[in-house]
C-alpha positions as CSV (number, residue, x, y, z in Angstrom):
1,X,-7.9,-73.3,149.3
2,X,-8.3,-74.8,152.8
3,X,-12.4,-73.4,152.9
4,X,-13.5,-75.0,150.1
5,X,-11.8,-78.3,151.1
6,X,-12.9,-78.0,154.2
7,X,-16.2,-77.4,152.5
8,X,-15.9,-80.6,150.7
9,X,-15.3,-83.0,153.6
10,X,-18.8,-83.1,154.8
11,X,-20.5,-83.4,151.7
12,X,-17.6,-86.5,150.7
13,X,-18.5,-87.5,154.2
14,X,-22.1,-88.2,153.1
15,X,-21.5,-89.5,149.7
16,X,-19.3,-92.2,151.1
17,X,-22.1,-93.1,153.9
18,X,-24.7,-93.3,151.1
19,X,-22.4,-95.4,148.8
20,X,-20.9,-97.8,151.8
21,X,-24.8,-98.4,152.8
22,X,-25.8,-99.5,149.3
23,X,-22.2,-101.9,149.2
24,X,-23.3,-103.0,152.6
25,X,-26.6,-104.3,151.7
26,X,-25.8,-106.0,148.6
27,X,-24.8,-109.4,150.1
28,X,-27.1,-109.3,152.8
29,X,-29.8,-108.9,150.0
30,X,-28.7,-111.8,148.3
31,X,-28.8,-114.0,151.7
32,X,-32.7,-112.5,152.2
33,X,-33.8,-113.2,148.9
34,X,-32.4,-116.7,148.9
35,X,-34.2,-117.1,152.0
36,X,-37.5,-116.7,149.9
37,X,-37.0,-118.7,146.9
38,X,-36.3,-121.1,150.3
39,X,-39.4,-120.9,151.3
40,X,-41.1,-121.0,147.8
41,X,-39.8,-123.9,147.3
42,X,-41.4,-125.9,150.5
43,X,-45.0,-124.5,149.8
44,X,-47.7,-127.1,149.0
45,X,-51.4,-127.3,148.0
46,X,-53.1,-130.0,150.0
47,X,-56.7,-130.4,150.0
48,X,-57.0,-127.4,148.6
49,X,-55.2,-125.6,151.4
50,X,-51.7,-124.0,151.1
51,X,-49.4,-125.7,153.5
52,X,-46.0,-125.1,154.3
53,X,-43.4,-127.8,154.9
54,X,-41.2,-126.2,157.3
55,X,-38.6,-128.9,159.3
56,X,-37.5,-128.0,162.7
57,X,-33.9,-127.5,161.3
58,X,-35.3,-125.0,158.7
59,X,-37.1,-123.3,161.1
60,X,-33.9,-122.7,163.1
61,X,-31.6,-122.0,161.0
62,X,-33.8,-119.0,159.9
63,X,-34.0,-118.1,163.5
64,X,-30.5,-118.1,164.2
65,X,-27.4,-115.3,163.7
66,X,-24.8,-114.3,166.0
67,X,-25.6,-110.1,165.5
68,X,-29.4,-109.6,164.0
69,X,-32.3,-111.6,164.3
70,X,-34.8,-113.0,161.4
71,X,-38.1,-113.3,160.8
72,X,-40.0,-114.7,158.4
73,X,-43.8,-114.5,157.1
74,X,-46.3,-116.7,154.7
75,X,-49.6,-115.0,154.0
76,X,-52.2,-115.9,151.2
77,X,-54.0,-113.5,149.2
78,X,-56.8,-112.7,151.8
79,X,-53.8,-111.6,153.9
80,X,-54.1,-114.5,156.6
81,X,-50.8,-115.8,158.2
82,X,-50.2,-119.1,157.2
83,X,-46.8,-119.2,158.3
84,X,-44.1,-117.2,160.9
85,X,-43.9,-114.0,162.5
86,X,-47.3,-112.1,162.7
87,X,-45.8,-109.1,164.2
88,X,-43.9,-108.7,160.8
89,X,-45.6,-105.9,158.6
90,X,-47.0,-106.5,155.7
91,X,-46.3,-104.6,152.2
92,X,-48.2,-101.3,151.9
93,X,-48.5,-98.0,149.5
94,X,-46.2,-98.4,146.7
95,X,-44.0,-101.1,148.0
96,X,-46.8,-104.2,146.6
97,X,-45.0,-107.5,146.1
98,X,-44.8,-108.7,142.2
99,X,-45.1,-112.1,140.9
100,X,-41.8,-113.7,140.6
101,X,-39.8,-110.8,141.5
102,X,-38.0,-110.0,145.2
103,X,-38.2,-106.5,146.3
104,X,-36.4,-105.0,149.2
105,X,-37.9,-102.3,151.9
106,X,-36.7,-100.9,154.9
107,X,-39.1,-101.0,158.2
108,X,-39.2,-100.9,161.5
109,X,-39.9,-103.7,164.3
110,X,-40.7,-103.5,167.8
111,X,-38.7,-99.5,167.4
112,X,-35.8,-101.1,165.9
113,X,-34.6,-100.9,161.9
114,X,-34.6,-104.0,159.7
115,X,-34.7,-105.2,156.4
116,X,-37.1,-106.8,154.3
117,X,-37.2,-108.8,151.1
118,X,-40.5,-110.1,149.9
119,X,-42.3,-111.7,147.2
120,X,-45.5,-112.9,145.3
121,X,-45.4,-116.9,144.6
122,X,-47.9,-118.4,142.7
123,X,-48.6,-121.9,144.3
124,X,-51.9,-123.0,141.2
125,X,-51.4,-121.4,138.2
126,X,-53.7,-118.6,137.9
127,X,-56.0,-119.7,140.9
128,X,-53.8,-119.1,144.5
129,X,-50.7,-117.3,145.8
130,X,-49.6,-116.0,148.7
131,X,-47.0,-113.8,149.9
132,X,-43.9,-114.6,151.6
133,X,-41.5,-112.1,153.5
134,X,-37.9,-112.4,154.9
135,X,-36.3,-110.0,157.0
136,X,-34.0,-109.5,159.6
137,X,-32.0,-106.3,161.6
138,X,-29.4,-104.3,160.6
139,X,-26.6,-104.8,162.7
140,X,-24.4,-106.7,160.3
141,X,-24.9,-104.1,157.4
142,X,-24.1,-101.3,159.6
143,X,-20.8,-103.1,161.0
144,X,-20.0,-103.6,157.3
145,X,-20.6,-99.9,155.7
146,X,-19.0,-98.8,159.4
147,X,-16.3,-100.8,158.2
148,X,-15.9,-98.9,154.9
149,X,-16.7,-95.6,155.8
150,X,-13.4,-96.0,158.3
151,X,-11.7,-97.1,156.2
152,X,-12.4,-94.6,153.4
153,X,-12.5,-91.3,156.1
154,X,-9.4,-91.6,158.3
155,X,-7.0,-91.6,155.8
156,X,-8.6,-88.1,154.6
157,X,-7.8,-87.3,158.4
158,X,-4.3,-87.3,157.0
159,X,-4.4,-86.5,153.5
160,X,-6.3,-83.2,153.9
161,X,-3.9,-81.4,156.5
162,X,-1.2,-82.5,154.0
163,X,-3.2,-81.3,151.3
164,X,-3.5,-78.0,152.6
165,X,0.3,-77.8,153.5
166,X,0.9,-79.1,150.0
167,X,-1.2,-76.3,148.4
168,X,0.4,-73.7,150.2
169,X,3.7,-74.8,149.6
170,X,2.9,-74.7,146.0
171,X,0.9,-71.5,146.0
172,X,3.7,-69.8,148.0
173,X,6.9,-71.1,145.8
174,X,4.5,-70.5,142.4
175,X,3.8,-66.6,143.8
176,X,7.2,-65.9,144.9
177,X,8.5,-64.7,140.8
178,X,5.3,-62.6,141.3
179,X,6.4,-61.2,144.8
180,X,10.0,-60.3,143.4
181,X,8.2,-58.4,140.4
182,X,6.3,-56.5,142.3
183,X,8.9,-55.6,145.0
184,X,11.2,-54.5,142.0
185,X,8.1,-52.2,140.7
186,X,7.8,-50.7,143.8
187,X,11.1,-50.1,143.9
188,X,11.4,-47.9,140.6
189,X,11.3,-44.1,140.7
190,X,7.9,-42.7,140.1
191,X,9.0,-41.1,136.4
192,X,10.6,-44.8,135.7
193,X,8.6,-45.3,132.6
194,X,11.3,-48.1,131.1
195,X,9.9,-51.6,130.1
196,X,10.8,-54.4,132.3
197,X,13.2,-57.0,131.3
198,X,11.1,-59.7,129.6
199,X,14.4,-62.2,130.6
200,X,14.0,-61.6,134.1
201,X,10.5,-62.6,134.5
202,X,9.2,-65.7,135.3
203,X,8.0,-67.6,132.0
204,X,4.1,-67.7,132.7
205,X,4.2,-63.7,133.6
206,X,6.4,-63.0,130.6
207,X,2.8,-62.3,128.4
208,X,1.7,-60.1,131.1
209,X,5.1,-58.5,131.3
210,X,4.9,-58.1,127.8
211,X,1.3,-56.1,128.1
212,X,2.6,-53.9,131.0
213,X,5.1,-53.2,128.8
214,X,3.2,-52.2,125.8
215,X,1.0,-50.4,128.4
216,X,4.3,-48.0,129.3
217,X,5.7,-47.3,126.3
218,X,1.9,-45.8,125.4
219,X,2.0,-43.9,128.7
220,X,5.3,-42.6,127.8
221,X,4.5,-41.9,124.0
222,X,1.4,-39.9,125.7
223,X,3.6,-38.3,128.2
224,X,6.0,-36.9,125.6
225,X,2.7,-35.5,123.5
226,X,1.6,-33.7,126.1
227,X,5.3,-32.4,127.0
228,X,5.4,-31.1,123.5
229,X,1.9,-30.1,123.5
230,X,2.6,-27.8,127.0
231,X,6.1,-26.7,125.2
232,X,4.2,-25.4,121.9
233,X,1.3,-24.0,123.8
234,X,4.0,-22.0,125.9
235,X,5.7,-20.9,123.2
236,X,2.4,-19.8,121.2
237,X,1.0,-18.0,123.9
238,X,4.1,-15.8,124.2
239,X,3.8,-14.7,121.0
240,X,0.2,-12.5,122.5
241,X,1.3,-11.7,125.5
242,X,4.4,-10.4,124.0
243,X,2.4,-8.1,121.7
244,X,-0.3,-7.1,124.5
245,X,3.1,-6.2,126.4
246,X,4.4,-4.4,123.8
247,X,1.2,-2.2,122.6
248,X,0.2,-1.2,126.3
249,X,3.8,0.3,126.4
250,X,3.2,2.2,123.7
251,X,-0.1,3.4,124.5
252,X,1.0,4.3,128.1
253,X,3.9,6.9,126.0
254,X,1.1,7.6,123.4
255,X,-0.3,11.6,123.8
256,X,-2.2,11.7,120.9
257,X,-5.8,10.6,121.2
258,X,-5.9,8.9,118.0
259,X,-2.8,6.8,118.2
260,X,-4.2,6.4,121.6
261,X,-7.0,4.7,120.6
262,X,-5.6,2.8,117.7
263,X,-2.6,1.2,120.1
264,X,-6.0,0.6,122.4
265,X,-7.9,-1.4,119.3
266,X,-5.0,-3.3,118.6
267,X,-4.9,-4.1,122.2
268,X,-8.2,-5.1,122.4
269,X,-7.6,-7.7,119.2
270,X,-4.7,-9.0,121.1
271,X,-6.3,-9.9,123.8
272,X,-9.2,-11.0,121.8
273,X,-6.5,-13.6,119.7
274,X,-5.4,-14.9,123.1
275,X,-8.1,-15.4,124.6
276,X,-9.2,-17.5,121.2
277,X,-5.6,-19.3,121.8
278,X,-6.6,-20.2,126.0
279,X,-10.3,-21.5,124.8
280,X,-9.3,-23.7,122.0
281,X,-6.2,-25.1,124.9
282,X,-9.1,-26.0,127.0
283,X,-11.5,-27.3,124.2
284,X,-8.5,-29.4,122.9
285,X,-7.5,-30.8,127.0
286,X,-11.0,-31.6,127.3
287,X,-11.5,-33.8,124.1
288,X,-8.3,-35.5,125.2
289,X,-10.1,-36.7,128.6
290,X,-10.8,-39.7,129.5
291,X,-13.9,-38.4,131.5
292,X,-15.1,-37.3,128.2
293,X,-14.7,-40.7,126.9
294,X,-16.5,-43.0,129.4
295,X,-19.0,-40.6,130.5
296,X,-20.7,-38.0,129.0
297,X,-21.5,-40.1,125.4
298,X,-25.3,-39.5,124.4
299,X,-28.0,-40.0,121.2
300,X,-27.4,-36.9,119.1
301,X,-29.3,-35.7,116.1
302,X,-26.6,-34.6,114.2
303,X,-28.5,-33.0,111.5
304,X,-30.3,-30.7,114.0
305,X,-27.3,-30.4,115.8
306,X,-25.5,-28.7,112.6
307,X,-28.3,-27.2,111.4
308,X,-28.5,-25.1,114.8
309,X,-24.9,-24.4,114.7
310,X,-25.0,-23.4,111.3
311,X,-27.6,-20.5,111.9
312,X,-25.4,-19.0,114.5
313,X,-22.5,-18.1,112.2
314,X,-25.3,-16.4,109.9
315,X,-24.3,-13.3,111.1
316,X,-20.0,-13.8,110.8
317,X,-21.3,-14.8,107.4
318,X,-23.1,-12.0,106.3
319,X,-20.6,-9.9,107.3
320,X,-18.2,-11.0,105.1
321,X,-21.0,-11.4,102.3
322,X,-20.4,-14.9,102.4
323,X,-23.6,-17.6,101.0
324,X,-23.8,-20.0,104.4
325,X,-26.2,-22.4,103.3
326,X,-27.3,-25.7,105.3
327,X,-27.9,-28.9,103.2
328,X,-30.3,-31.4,105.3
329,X,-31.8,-35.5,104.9
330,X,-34.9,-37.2,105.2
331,X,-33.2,-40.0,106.8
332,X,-32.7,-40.2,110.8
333,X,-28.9,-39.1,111.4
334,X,-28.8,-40.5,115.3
335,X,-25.0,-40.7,116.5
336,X,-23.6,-41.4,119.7
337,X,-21.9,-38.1,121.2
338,X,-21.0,-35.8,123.3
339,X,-23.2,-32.5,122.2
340,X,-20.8,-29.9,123.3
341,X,-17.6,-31.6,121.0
342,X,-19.7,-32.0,118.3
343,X,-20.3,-28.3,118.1
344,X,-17.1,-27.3,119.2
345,X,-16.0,-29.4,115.9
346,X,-18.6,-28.1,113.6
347,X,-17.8,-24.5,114.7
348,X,-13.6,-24.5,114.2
349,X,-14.8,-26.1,110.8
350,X,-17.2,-23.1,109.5
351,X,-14.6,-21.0,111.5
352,X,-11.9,-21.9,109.1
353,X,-14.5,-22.2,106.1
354,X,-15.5,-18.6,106.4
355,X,-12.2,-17.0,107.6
356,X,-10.1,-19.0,104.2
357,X,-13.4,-18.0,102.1
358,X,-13.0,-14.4,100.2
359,X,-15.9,-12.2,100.0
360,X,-18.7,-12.9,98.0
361,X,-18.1,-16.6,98.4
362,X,-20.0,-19.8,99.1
363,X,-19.9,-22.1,102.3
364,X,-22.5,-25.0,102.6
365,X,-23.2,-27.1,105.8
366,X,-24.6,-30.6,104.6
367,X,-25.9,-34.2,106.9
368,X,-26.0,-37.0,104.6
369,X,-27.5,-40.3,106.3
370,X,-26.3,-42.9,104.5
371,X,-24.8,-46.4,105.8
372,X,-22.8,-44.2,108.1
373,X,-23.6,-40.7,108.9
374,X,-21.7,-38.2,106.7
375,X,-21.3,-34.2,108.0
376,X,-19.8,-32.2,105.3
377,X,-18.7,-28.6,104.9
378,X,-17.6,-27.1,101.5
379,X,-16.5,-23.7,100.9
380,X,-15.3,-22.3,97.3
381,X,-12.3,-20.7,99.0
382,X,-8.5,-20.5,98.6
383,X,-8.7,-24.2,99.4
384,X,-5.6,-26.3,100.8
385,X,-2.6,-27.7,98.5
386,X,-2.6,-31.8,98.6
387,X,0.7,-32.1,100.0
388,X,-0.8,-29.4,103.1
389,X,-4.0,-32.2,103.8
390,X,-2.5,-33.9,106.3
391,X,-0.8,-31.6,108.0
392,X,-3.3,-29.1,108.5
393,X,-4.3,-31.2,111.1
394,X,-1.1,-31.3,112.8
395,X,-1.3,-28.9,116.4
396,X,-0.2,-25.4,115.5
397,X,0.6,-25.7,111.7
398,X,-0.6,-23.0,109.4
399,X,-0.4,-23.1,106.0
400,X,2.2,-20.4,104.5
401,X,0.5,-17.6,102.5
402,X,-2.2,-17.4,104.4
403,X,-2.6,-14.0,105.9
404,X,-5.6,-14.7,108.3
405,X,-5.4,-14.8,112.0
406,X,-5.4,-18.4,113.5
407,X,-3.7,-20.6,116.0
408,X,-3.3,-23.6,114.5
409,X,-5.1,-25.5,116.9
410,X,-8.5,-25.5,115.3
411,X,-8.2,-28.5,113.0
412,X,-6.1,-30.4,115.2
413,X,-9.0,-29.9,118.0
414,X,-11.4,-31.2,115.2
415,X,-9.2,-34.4,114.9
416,X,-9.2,-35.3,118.5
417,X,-12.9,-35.1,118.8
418,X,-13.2,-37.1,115.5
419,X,-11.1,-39.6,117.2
420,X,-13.2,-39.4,120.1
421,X,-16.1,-40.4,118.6
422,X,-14.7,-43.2,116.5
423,X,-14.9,-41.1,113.4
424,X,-12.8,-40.4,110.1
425,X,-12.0,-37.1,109.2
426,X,-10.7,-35.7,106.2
427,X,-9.9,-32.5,103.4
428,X,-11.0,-33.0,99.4
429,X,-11.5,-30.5,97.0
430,X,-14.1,-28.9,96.7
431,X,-16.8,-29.3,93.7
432,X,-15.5,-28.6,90.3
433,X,-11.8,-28.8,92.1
434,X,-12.1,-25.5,93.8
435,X,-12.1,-24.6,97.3
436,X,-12.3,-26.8,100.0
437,X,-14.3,-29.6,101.7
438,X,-13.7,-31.3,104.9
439,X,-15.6,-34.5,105.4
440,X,-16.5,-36.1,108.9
441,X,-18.1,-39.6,108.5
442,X,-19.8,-40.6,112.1
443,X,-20.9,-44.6,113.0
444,X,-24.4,-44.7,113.7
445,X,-25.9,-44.5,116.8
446,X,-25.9,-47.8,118.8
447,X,-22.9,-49.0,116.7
448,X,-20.7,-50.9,119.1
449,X,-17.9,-49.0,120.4
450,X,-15.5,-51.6,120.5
C-alpha cells in the first residue's frame, strides 16, 4: 500500500499546483481586465486622430503596486503606440485580440514572467480601433497559489504517514483470522483429510472454508477409490499368481511328457490372463491421470480411428467365424482426444463383443456423425440382462453364467476414458432385441470443454 501512495503524492503534488495557479489568477484577471474597459473608456477621436485622455492620477495608479509592476499599452490598427509602455509585446500567432472580448496570455518582460489581458476596442463604428493591453508580473499570483498549495500539501505531510500506519494496522488485524487458519492447517497431520470447522473461521473466509472443504471431502472420496481399487486389484491378481504357483508345482512332479506339456500350456494361459490383468491396471491408472487430462488432448478422426482398429481384430474374428463388419459416414467425425484411450476403448469393447459372441455370429463397428459424434458396436451375442447394464461397468464385476475369461476391468476402463473425454457411454439391446450394443456418443471437436 505505502508504493502506490507514495506514487500518488507527486502526481497530487502537480494537480494541486495546476489547480492553485488557475484559483490564483482568477482575481488578478478580473483587476487586469477592469484595467482595460478603464482605458476604453477614456479613448477619444479628435480631428480624426485617436487620443487618449489619461490624468496624471490614472497614470499612476496604473503604475503603482507594492509586489509587481504594471504596464499598460494603446496601439491602433497599423500597430503604432499611441499610448504606454512600448517595450510591452504585442499579440502574435494564435493569441489575436477580438472585438469586445478580453483575453489573457502569459509573456515574458525584460527575462521576467507576467500577465497580460488585452483587447480590440472599436473607437468609429466600423472605420477605426485600436488595441489596448494591460499587464503586470506575477508575484502576487504566485504568493497566492504558494499560499494554497501549503496549505493543501503539509497536512498530507501528516495524513500520509498516518495513512500508512492506519493501512497496516488494518491490513494486519483483518489478516490475522487468516494467519490462525493457516497455522492450524499446518499444524494437522499430513493424512488429516477432516473438513475444517466452518464456526471457527472468520465470517468473510467461511465461503472459502466452505470450498476447501468440498475440495477434501473429493480428495478423500478419491483417496478411498483408489484404496479399494489397490485392495481389489491385490486380491485379483492373486487369484493368477496363485494358479501359476500351483501349475508350476505340478509340472516340476509331472514325469509324463504329456501332462508335462499340458500343466506347461496351462501355464502359459495363466500367465497370458495375468499379464491381460497388469495391462488393463495400467490402461485404467493412466485414464485416471490428470496428465492425461490437461495434456495430451488432440483432433481425432474417429471414424478412421475405428475403422483402423476394427481391421486388427479381423483375425481374433475369423477365428472364431465371427462377421466383424465396420459401418462408416460421409460426414466429418473430428473429436477432441487422446488417440491411444480411444483405442484402448474401442479395443476392450470388440474384445468383449467377440469373446460374449458365439460362433457363427455377427459383430459391427459403426461412426455415425450426427449433432454429436456417435461410435457404436453391436454384436448378436448372449447380450447382458437390464438389471446387469449398469453394473457391468462397475471395476471387476462379471456377469454370472458367463463362462469366458475376463477381469472385469475392461468396461470399467471404457467408462473412465468415456469420462475423460466428456462422453456418455451406455449398453442397449441389440437390433431386433438380441444381442448386445454399447453406444459411445463423443462432443465434437472444438466443443468447449467446460
Amino acid at each position: 500500500m505505502l508504493a502506490p501512495l507514495l506514487l500518488l503524492w507527486p502526481i497530487s503534488i502537480a494537480a494541486t499546483h495546476h489547480v492553485a495557479n488557475d484559483i490564483a489568477n482568477e482575481p488578478y484577471d478580473q483587476a487586469l481586465a477592469e484595467n482595460v474597459g478603464a482605458i476604453s473608456r477614456l479613448l477619444r477621436v479628435v480631428d480624426g486622430r485617436v487620443t487618449i485622455s489619461l490624468p496624471a492620477s490614472a497614470r499612476t495608479i496604473l503604475h503603482a503596486d507594492e509586489q509587481d509592476e504594471l504596464y499598460f499599452q494603446v496601439r491602433n490598427s497599423q500597430g503604432k503606440l499611441l499610448a504606454g509602455d512600448e517595450e510591452l509585446p504585442a499579440p502574435s500567432g494564435g493569441n489575436e485580440p477580438v472585438l469586445a472580448e478580453v483575453r489573457f496570455r502569459d509573456e515574458r518582460l525584460a527575462g521576467e514572467p507576467i500577465r497580460v489581458a488585452y483587447k480590440a476596442h472599436e473607437v468609429e463604428a466600423g472605420q477605426r480601433w485600436v488595441v489596448i493591453q494591460v499587464a503586470e508580473t506575477r508575484h502576487k499570483r504566485e504568493a497566492l497559489a504558494s499560499r494554497i498549495i501549503s496549505g493543501v500539501l503539509l497536512p498530507q505531510f501528516a495524513i500520509i504517514p498516518l495513512a500508512v500506519i492506519l493501512v497496516w494496522l488494518g491490513l494486519s488485524r483483518g489478516l490475522r483470522p487468516l494467519s490462525r487458519l493457516r497455522e492450524r492447517m499446518a499444524t494437522r497431520r499430513p493424512g488429516d483429510l477432516s473438513p475444517i470447522e466452518i464456526r471457527r473461521a472468520p465470517e468473510e473466509l467461511q465461503p472459502m472454508v466452505r470450498s476447501f472443504n468440498d475440495v477434501m471431502e473429493r480428495l478423500e472420496e478419491n483417496l478411498q477409490a483408489q484404496q479399494r481399487f489397490i485392495a481389489d486389484a491385490a486380491h485379483q491378481m492373486k487369484t493368477p499368481v496363485t494358479g501359476l504357483r500351483m501349475q508350476a508345482e505340478l509340472a516340476i512332479r509331472e514325469t509324463d511328457p504329456v501332462q508335462l506339456r499340458r500343466s506347461v500350456e496351462q501355464i502359459a494361459r495363466a500367465a497370458e490372463r495375468a499379464g491381460h490383468l497388469i495391462t488393463q491396471l495400467l490402461t485404467l491408472a493412466r485414464a485416471e491421470s490428470s496428465h492425461e487430462k490437461l495434456h495430451r488432448f488432440e483432433i481425432v478422426d474417429l471414424e478412421a480411428l475405428a475403422r483402423d482398429v476394427t481391421f486388427e481384430w479381423v483375425d481374433a474374428a475369423r477365428a472364431k467365424q465371427i462377421d466383424l463388419g465396420f459401418e462408416g459416414g460421409e460426414w466429418p467425425s473430428a473429436i477432441d482426444g487422446v488417440p491411444l484411450l480411444l483405442r484402448e476403448l474401442l479395443k476392450n469393447v470388440l474384445d468383449n463383443a467377440i469373446k460374449y459372441t458365439p460362433q457363427g455370429g455377427r459383430v459391427t463397428v459403426r461412426v455415425i456423425a450426427a449433432e454429436h459424434i456417435i461410435l457404436e458396436v453391436e454384436d448378436n451375442g448372449i447380450g447382458v440382462a437390464e438389471e446387469d447394464r449398469e453394473r457391468v461397468f462397475e471395476r471387476f464385476y462379471r456377469v454370472l453364467g458367463t463362462e469366458a475369461d475376463g477381469s472385469g476391468l475392461g468396461l470399467a476402463i471404457c467408462r473412465e476414458i468415456a469420462e475423460l473425454h466428456r462422453a456418455a457411454i451406455s449398453f442397449l439391446d441389440g437390433s431386433n432385441g438380441r444381442g448386445s450394443r454399447v453406444v459411445v456418443v463423443f462432443p465434437r471437436a472444438g466443443t468447449s470443454r467446460g
